[in-house]
C-alpha positions in Angstrom: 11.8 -1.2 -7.5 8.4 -1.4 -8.7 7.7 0.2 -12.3 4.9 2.6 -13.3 1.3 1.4 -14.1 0.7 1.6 -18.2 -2.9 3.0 -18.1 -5.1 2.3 -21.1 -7.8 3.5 -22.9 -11.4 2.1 -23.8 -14.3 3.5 -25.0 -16.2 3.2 -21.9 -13.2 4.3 -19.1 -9.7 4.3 -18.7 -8.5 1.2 -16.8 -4.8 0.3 -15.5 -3.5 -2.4 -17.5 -2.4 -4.1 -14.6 -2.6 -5.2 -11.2 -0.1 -6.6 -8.8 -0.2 -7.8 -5.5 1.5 -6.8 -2.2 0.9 -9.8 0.8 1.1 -7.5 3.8 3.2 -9.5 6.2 0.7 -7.9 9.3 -1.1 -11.4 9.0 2.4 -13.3 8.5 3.9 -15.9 11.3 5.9 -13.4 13.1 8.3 -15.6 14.4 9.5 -16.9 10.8 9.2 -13.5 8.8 12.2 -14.2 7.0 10.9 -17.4 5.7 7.3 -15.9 5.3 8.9 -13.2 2.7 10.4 -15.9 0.6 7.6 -18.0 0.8 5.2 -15.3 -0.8 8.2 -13.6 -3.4 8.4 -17.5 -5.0 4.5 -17.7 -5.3 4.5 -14.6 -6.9 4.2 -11.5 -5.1 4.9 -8.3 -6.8 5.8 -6.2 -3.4 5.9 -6.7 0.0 3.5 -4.5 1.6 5.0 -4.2 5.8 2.9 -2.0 8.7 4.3 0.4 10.7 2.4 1.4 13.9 3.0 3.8 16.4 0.4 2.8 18.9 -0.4 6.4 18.9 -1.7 6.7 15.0 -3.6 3.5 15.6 -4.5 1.7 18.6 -1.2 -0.9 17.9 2.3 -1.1 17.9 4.2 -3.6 15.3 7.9 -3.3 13.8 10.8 -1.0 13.2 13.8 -0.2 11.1 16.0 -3.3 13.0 13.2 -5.7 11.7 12.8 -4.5 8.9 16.5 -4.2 8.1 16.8 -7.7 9.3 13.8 -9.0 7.0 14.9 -7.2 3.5 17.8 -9.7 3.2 14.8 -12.2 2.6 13.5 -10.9 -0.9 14.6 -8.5 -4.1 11.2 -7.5 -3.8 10.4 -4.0 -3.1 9.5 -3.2 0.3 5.9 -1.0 0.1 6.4 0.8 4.4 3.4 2.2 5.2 3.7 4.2 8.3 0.9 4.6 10.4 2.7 7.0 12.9 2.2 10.2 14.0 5.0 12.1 13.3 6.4 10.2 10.3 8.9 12.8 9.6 10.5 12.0 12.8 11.7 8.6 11.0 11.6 8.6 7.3 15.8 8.6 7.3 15.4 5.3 9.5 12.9 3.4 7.6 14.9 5.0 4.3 18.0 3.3 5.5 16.2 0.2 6.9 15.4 -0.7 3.2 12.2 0.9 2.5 11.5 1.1 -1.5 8.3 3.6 -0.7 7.3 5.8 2.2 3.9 6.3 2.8 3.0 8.8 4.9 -0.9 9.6 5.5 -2.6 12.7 4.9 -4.3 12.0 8.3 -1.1 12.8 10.2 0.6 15.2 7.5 -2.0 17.2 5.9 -0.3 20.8 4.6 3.1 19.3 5.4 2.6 16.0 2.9 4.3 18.5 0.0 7.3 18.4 2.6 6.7 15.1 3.3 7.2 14.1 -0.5 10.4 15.9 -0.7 12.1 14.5 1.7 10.9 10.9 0.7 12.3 11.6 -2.6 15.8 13.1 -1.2 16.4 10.0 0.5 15.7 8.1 -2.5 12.6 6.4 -1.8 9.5 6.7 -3.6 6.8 8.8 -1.4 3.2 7.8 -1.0 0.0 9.4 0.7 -2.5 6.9 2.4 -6.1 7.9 3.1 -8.3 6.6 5.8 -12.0 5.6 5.1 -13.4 8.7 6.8 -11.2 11.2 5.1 -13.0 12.7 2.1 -11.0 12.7 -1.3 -11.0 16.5 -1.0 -8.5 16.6 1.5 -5.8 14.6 -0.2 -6.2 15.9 -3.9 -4.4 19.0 -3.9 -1.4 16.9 -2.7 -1.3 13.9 -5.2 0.4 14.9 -7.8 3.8 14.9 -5.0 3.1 11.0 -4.9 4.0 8.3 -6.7 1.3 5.6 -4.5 -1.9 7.1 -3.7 -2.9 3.9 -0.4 -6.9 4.2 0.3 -7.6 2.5 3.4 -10.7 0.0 2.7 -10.6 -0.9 6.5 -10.2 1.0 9.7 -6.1 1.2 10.3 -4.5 -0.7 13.2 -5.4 -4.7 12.7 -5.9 -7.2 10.2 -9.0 -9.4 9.4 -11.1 -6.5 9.0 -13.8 -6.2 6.5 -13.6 -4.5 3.4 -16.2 -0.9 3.4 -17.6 -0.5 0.6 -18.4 2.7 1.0 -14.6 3.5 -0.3 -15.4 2.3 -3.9 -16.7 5.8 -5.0 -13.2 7.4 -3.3 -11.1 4.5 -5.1 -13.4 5.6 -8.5 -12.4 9.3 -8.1 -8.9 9.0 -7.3 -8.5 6.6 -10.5 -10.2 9.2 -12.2 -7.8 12.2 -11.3 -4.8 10.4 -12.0 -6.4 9.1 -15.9 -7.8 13.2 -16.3 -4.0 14.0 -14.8 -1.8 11.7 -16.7 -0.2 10.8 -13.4 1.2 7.3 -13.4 0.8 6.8 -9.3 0.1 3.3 -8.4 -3.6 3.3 -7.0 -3.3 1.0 -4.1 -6.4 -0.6 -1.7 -5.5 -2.0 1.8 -7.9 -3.7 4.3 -10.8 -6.5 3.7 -8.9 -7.7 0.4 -9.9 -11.4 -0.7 -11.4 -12.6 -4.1 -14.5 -11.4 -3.9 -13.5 -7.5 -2.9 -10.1 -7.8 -5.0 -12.4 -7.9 -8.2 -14.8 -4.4 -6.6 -11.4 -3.0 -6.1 -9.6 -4.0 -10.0 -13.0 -3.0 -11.4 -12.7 0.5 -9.7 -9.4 1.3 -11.3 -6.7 -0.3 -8.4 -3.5 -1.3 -9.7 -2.2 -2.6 -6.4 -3.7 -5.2 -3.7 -2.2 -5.5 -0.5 -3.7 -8.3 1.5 -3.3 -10.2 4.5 -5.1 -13.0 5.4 -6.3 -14.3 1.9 -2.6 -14.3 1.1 -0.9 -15.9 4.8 -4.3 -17.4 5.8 -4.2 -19.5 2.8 -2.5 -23.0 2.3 -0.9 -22.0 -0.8 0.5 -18.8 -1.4 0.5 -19.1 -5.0 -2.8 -20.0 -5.4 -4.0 -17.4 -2.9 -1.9 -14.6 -4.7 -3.9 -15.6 -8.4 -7.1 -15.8 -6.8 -6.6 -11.9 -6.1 -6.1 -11.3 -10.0 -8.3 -13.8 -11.6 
């Protein structure tokens, strides 16, 4: 399982000390997951981010717990499940079981109940996170965040890959970094949607100490080199 972030200090702001990287198997060849997964853990992925839709949540519908029960015998890695769904609750003891590592849950389809939510993540004995989608004002989420240990902002609209990344999430990605810093709160600060070189080093620079991405990462020839083009 994935540890906690170390975050240090400077005289000028408080920045993680370091990022990892979580290829979202969304942009993967699905009809070689198993291999895809093993590809990405030997070029050096720190977690394997995988996308659950409801085609309710978001306008698409992708895996399960069979697959993904199916695809955790491919890696040590831990499995980052974020569950674009509805009613979440419904299934956290399925995607628990399946292999999940952390539950992310958003705030979107929770709200008062993420407190709940968090608890019963945590009783399964899975690590519970809180994504938040480009429209949703920091506001709404921050009485909740101290529950999580992965705090997801969405830098694209949920439901497909090859989006771009908004910009306009940078000032939500600066404020959660700094209520975690102002907090003491080691939660992994994680950015998904849009994520290539260029938007990887926005993101780092805003205080993110995780990068899921997509098609940089399976659109690329070489995993490896894709993966340290994220953190260079």
């Amino acid at each position: 399982m994935a540890g906690d972030i170390t975050i240090l200090r400077s005289p000028q702001e408080r920045r993680p000390a370091a990022v990892r990287v979580a290829p979202s198997i969304l942009s993967a060849d699905f009809s070689r997951l198993g291999a895809e997964i093993r590809a990405v853990t030997k070029a050096g992925a720190d977690l394997i981010h995988v996308d659950v839709m409801d085609a309710h949540f978001v306008p698409n519908l992708t895996i399960g717990p069979p697959v993904i029960r199916k695809i955790r015998q491919s890696t040590r890695l831990p499995f980052d499940v974020h569950l674009m769904m509805t009613h979440p609750l419904s299934y956290l003891e399925a995607f628990a079981k399946a292999g999940a590592d952390y539950l992310t849950v958003h705030v979107e389809a929770c709200g008062s109940r993420l407190p709940a939510a968090a608890r019963a993540i945590r009783a399964l004995g899975v690590r519970p996170g809180v994504a938040v989608n480009p429209e949703t004002p920091f506001a709404r989420v921050e009485p909740y965040l101290h529950h999580f240990d992965l705090v997801l902002l969405m830098t694209v609209h949920p439901g497909f890959g090859g989006q771009k990344f908004m910009r306009s999430v940078l000032p939500k990605i600066r404020r959660a970094r700094q209520w975690l810093d102002r907090n003491h709160h080691p939660a992994i600060l994680s950015v998904d949607g849009g994520i290539d070189e260029k938007t990887a080093c926005l993101a780092r620079r805003a205080g993110v100490t995780l990068l899921v991405a997509g098609n940089s990462v399976f659109g690329n020839s070489n995993y490896g080199r894709a993966i340290r083009s994220l953190l260079a």
